[in-house]
C-alpha positions as CSV (number, residue, x, y, z in Angstrom):
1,X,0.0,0.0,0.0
2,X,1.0,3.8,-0.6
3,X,1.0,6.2,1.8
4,X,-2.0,7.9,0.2
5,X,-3.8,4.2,0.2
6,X,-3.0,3.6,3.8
7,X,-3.7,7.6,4.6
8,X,-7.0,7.2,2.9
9,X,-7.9,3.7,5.3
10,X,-7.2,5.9,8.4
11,X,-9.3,8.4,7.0
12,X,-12.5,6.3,6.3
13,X,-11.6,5.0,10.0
14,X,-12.0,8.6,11.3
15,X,-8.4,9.1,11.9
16,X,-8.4,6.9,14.5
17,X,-5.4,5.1,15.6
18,X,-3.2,3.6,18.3
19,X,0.6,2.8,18.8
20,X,-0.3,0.4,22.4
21,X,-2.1,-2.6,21.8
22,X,-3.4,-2.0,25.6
23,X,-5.4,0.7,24.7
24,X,-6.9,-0.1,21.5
25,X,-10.5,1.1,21.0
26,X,-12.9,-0.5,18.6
27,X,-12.2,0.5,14.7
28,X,-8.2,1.6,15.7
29,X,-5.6,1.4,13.2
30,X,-3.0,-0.2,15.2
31,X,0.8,0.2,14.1
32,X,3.3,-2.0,15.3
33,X,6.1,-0.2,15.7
34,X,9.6,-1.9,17.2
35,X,12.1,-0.3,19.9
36,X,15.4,-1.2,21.2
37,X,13.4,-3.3,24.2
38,X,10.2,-4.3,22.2
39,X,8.4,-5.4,19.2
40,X,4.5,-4.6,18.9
41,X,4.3,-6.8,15.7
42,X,4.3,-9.9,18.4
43,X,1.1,-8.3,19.6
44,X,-0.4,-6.9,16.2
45,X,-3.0,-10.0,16.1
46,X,-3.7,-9.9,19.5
47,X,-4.7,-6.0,18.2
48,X,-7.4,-7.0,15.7
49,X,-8.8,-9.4,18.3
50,X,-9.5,-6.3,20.7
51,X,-11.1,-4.5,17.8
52,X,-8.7,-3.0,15.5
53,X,-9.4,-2.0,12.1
54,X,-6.4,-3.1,10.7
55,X,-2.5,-3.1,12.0
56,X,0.3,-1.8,10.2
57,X,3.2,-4.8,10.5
58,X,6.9,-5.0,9.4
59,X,7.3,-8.3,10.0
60,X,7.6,-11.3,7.9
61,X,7.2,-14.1,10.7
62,X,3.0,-13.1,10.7
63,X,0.7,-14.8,9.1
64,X,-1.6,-13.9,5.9
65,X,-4.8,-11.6,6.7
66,X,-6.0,-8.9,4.8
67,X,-6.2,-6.9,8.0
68,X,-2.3,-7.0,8.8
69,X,-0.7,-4.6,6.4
70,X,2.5,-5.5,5.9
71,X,5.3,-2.8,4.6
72,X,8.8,-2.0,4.7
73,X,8.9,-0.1,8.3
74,X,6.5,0.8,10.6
75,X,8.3,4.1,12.0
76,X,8.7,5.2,8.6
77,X,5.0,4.5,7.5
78,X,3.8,6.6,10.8
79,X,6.4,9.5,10.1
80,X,5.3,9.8,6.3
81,X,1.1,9.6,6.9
82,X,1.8,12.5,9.6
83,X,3.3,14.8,7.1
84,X,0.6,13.7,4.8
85,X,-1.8,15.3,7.1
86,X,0.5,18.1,8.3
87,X,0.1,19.2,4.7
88,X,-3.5,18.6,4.3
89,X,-4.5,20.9,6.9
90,X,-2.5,24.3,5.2
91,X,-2.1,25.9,8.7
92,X,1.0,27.6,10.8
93,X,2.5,24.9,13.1
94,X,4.9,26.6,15.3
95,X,7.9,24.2,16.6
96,X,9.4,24.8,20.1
97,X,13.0,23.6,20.3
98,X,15.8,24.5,23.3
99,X,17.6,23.7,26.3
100,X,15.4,24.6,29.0
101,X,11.7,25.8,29.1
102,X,10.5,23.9,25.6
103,X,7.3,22.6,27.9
104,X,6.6,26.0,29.9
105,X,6.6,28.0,27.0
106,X,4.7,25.5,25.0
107,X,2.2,25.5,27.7
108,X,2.3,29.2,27.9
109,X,1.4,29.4,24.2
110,X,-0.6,27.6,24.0
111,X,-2.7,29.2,27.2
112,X,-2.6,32.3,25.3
113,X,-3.5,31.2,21.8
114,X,-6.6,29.0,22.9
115,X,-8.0,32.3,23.8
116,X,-8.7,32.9,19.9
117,X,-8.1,29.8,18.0
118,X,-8.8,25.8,17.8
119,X,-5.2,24.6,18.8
120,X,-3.7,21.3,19.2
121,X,-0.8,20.5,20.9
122,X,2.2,18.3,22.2
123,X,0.8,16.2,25.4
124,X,3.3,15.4,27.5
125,X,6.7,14.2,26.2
126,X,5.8,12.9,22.9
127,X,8.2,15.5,21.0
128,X,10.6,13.1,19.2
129,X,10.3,10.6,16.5
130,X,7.2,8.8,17.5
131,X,5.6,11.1,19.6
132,X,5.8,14.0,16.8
133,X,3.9,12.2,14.3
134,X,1.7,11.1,16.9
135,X,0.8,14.4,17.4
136,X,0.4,15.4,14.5
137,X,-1.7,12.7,13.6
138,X,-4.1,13.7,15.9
139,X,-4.8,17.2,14.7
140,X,-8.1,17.6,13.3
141,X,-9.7,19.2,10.1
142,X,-11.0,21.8,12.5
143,X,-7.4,22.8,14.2
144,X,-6.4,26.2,13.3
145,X,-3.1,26.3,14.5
146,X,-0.7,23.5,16.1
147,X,1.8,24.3,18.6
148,X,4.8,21.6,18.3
149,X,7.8,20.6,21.3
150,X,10.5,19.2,19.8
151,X,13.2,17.3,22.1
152,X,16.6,16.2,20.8
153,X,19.5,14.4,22.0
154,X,22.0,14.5,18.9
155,X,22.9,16.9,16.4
156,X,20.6,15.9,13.4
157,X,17.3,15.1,15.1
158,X,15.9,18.5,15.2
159,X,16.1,18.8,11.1
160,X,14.6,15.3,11.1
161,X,11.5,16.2,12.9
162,X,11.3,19.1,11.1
163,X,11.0,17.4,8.1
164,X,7.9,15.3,9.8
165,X,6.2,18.3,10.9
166,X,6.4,21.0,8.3
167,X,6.7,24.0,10.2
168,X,6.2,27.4,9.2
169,X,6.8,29.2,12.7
170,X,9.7,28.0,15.2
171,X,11.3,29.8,18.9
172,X,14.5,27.9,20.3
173,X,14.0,29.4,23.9
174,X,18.2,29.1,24.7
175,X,21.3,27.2,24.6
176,X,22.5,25.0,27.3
177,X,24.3,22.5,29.0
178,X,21.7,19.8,27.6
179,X,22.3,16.1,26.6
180,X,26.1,16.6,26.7
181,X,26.6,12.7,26.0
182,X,25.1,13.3,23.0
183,X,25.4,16.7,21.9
184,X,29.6,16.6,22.8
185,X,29.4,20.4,24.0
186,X,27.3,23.4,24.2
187,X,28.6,24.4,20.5
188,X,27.1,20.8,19.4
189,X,24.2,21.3,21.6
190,X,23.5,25.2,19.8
191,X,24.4,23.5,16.2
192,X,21.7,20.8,16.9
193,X,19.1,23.4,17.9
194,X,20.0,25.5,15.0
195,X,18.3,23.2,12.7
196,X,15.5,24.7,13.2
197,X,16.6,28.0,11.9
198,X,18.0,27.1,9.1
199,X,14.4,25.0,8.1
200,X,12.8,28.4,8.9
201,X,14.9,30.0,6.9
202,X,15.1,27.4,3.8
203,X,11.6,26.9,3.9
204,X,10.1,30.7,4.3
205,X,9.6,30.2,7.9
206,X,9.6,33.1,10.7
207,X,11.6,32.3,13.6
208,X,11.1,34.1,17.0
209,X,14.5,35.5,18.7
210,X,14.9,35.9,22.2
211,X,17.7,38.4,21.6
212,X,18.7,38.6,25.1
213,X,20.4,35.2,24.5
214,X,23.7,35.5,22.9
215,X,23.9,31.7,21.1
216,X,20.5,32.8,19.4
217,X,21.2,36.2,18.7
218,X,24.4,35.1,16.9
219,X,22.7,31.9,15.5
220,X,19.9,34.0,13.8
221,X,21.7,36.4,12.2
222,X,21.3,34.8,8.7
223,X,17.2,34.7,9.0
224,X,15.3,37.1,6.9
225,X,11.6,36.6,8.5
226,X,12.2,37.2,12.3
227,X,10.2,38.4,15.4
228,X,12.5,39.7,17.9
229,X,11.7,39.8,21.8
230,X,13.6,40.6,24.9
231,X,13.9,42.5,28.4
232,X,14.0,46.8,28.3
233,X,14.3,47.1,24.3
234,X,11.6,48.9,22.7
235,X,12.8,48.1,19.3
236,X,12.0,44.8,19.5
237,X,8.5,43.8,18.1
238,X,8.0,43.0,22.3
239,X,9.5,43.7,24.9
240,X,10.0,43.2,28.8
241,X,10.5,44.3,32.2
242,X,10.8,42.2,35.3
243,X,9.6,43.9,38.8
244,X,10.0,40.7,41.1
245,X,11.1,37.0,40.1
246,X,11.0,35.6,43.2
247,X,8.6,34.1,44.7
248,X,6.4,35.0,41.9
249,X,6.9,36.8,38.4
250,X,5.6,40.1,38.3
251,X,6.3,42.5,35.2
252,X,5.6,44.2,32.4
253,X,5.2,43.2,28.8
254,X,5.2,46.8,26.1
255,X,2.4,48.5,28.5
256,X,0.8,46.0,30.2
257,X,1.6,44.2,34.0
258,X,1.7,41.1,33.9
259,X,1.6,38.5,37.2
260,X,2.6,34.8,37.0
261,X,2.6,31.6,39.3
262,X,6.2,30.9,37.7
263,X,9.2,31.9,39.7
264,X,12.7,33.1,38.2
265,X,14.2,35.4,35.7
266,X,14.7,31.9,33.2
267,X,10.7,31.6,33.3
268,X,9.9,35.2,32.1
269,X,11.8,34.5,29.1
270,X,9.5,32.2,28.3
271,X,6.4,34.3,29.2
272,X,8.4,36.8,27.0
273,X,8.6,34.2,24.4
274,X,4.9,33.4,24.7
275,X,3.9,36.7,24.5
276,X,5.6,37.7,21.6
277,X,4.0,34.7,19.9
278,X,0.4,35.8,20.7
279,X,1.3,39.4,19.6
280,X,2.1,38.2,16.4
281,X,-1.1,35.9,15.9
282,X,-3.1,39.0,16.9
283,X,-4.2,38.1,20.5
284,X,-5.6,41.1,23.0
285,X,-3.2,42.0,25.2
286,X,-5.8,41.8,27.9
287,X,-6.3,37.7,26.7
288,X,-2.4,37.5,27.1
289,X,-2.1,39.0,30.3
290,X,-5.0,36.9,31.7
291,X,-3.3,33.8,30.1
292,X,-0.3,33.9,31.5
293,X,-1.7,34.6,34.9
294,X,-4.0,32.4,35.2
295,X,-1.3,29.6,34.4
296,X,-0.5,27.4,36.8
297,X,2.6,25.1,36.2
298,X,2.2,21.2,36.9
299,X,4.1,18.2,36.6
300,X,6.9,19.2,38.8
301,X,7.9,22.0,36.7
302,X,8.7,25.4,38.7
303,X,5.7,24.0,40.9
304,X,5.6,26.3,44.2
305,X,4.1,24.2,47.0
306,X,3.0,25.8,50.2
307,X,2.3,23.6,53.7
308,X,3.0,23.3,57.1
309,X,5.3,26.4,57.3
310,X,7.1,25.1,54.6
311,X,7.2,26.7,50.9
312,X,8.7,24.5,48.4
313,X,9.7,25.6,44.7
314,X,9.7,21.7,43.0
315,X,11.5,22.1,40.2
316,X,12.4,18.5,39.4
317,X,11.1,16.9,35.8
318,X,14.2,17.1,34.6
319,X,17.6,19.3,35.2
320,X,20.9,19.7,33.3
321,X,24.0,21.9,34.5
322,X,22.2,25.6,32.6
323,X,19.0,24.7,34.1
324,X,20.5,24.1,37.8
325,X,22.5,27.2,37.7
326,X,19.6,29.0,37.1
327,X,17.4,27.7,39.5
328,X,20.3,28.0,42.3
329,X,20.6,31.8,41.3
330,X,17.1,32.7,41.5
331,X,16.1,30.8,44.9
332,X,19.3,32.9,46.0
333,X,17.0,35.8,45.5
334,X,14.4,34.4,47.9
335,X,14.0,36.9,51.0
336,X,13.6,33.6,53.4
337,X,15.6,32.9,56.7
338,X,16.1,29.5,56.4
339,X,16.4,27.9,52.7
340,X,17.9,24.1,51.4
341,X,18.8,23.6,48.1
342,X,18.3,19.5,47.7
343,X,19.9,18.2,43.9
344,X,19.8,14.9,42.3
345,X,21.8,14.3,40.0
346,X,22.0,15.9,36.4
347,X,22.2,12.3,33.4
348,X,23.3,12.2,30.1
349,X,26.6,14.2,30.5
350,X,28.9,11.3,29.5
351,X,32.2,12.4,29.6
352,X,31.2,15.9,31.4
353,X,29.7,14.1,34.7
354,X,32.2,14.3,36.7
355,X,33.5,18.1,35.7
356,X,29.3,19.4,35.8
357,X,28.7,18.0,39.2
358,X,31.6,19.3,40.8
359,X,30.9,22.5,39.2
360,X,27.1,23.2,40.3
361,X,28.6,22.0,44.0
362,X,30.5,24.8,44.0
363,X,27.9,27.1,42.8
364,X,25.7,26.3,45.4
365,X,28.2,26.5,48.3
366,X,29.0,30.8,47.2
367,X,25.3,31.5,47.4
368,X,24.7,31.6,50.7
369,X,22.5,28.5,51.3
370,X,21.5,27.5,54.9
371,X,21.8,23.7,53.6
372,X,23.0,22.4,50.7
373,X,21.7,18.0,49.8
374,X,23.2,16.6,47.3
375,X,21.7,12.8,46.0
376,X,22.8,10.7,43.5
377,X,26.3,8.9,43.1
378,X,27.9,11.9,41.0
379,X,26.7,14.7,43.1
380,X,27.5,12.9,46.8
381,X,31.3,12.9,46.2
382,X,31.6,16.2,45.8
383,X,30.8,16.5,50.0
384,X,34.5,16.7,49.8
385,X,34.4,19.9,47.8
386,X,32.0,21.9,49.6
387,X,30.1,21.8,52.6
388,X,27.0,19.8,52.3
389,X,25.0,16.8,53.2
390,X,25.4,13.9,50.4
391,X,23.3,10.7,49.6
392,X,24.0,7.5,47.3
393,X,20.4,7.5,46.5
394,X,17.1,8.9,47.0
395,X,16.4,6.2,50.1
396,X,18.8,7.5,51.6
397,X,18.0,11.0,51.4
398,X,14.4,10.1,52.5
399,X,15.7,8.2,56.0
400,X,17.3,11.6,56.6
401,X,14.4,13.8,56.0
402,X,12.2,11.8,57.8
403,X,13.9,11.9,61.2
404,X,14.0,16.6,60.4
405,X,10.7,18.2,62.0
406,X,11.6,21.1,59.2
407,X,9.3,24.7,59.9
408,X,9.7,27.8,58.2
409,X,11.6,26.4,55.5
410,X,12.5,27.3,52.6
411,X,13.2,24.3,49.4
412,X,14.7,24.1,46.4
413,X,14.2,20.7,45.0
414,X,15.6,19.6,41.1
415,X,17.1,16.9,39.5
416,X,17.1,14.6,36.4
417,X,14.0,12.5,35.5
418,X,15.4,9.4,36.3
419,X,16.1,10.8,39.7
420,X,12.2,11.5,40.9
421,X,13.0,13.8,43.2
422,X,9.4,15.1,43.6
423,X,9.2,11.8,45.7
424,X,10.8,13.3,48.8
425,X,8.0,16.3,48.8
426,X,5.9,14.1,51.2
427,X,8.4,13.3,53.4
428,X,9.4,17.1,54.0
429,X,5.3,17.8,54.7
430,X,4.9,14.8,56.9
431,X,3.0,13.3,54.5
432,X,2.4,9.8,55.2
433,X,3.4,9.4,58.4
């Protein structure tokens, strides 16, 4: 079958479709696709027994049945039938790449553009290979606009997803420490992010520039359609000015005060960024103000949690060295007697581990911390370095918080994904007991 054949099946099936054989709903088009740790063609029958349509296969072991559609690769197949109906639709799709803040500014966006338009956007992580064309997928004929995350690892991804998705609009939100393993270094990490640019830019695309960034202000010097944004410059198209970013954002955006539930300089760029984007699709600047501060962050992203005399900022989906050093500096701005910084550790630094570590230790110790935790085997070691508490692992940690009685405190919490560090919130509120 040809794309178009197999676009045109899903499309007498009402465009729906599954990639988990748990979840398949009566009439899905199931595709089988394969992973380093799994193979959904072993469970592509099992699919049409719970109601599937058909299921897309790539295996030869399977046996004859007009409902398995066999071709060369799944992946592919998916990939191909999502930039079908990207191009079907013939409406701006705005990409969201960067270091830090791809998910708060997506979220912010897409706050502020539901005010006017029929938007769909990235749930959750599903911003690489699979999850883009899932996503895209899923758009219907009524969308007017879709709002796009894209997540990399390795120089080359970004211009492959961009090729999936189409995009007419893009905003890198920074340059960072990110994915060092596979990036090699921050100049690997800012050439990988610059894919998107230079799609915009091949492809007639308008990028937005946070010009306050100096990567991205050098990286976008050779775009033609850009929307400039940044803090105290009334030349750009927007512009901002922060009041207070700690506890809470508040500031102003051209002529108009803005408040936020987000906490630190790094999260009014991406208001900023957000902002700008609404500006340009011609959103009130009364629906943007009331966007953004009615916006409440979840998912342990810059979540501020207040109980028991305690006030927590939870900080801790993920964290890499330009994202830690942020954090660090603004809860340094906290007016609080008593505040403890508590840091997993930061993955996917490879060769950098080591080095990183020892160098957001040492951060931590000038800033005038009351307490300084450090969990994970990387950071623990570096106790030697600085003064601070230090734990293998997070069970550990926990055995020590639960014998504290902490009041009035102030916390910082953040670490990698793979570290879960929102886990050791109940134990700090007594949660559980």
């Amino acid at each position: 079958m040809t794309i178009e054949e197999i676009y045109e099946l899903l499309k007498s099936n009402n465009y729906k479709f599954s990639t988990d054989s748990r979840k398949i709903n009566p009439g899905d088009i199931f595709f089988a696709l394969k992973g380093e740790n799994y193979d959904a063609n072993l469970f592509a029958e099992y699919s049409l027994e719970k109601g599937a349509a058909f299921a897309i296969v790539d295996s030869k072991n399977l046996p004859a049945n007009k409902r398995l559609i066999a071709v060369e690769n799944v992946l592919n197949v998916l990939q191909n039938l999502a930039t079908f109906h990207r191009l079907q639709l013939e409406i701006p799709v705005i990409a969201i790449g960067g270091s830090n803040g791809k998910t708060t500014t997506k979220e912010l966006i897409a706050a502020i553009l539901g005010t006017k338009y029929k938007i769909h956007v990235t749930q959750g992580n599903l911003n690489n290979q699979i999850g883009l064309p899932i996503t895209l997928l899923s758009a219907t004929i009524n969308t007017e606009i879709i709002i796009l995350e894209m997540g990399a690892n390795h120089i080359g991804e970004i211009a492959e997803l961009c090729e999936i998705a189409k995009p007419t609009h893009g905003l890198i939100t920074n340059i960072g420490k990110e994915h060092l393993e596979g990036f090699g270094s921050i100049e690997g990490v800012a050439r990988g992010e610059s894919e998107l640019y230079h799609y915009l830019q091949n492809n007639g695309g308008l990028a937005f520039v946070n010009m306050d960034d100096k990567w991205l202000r050098s990286m976008s010097k050779r775009l033609t359609k850009i929307c400039a944004y940044g803090v105290d410059n009334p030349q750009h198209f927007i512009a901002g000015k922060i009041i207070q970013s700690s506890p809470l954002i508040i500031g102003e955006i051209d002529r108009f005060r803005i408040t936020s539930r987000l906490s630190g300089d790094y999260n009014f760029e991406n208001i900023l960024a957000a902002a700008a984007v609404g500006k340009y699709f011609d959103v009130p600047d009364a629906d943007i103000q009331t966007a953004i501060a009615q916006y409440k962050p979840t998912n342990n992203r810059s979540q501020v949690i207040e109980k028991n005399s305690n006030w927590i900022l939870l900080d801790a989906y993920n964290a890499n060295p330009s994202s830690v050093e942020k954090a660090l500096e603004n809860f340094s701005y906290l007016k609080h007697p008593n505040k403890i910084v508590i840091l997993g550790d930061m993955f996917e630094l490879g060769d950098f581990a080591d080095s990183e570590h020892r160098l957001i230790a040492q951060k931590a110790s000038t800033l005038g911390f009351n307490k300084i935790v450090l969990v994970g085997p990387f950071f623990s070691r570096q106790i030697n370095e600085i003064s601070a508490l230090g734990f293998n692992n997070f069970e550990e940690l926990e055995k020590w918080v639960r014998c504290q009685n902490f009041k009035n405190t102030a916390f910082l919490i953040k670490g990698s994904r793979g570290m879960a560090m929102e886990r050791i919130v109940p134990a700090i509120v007594n949660e559980g007991e």
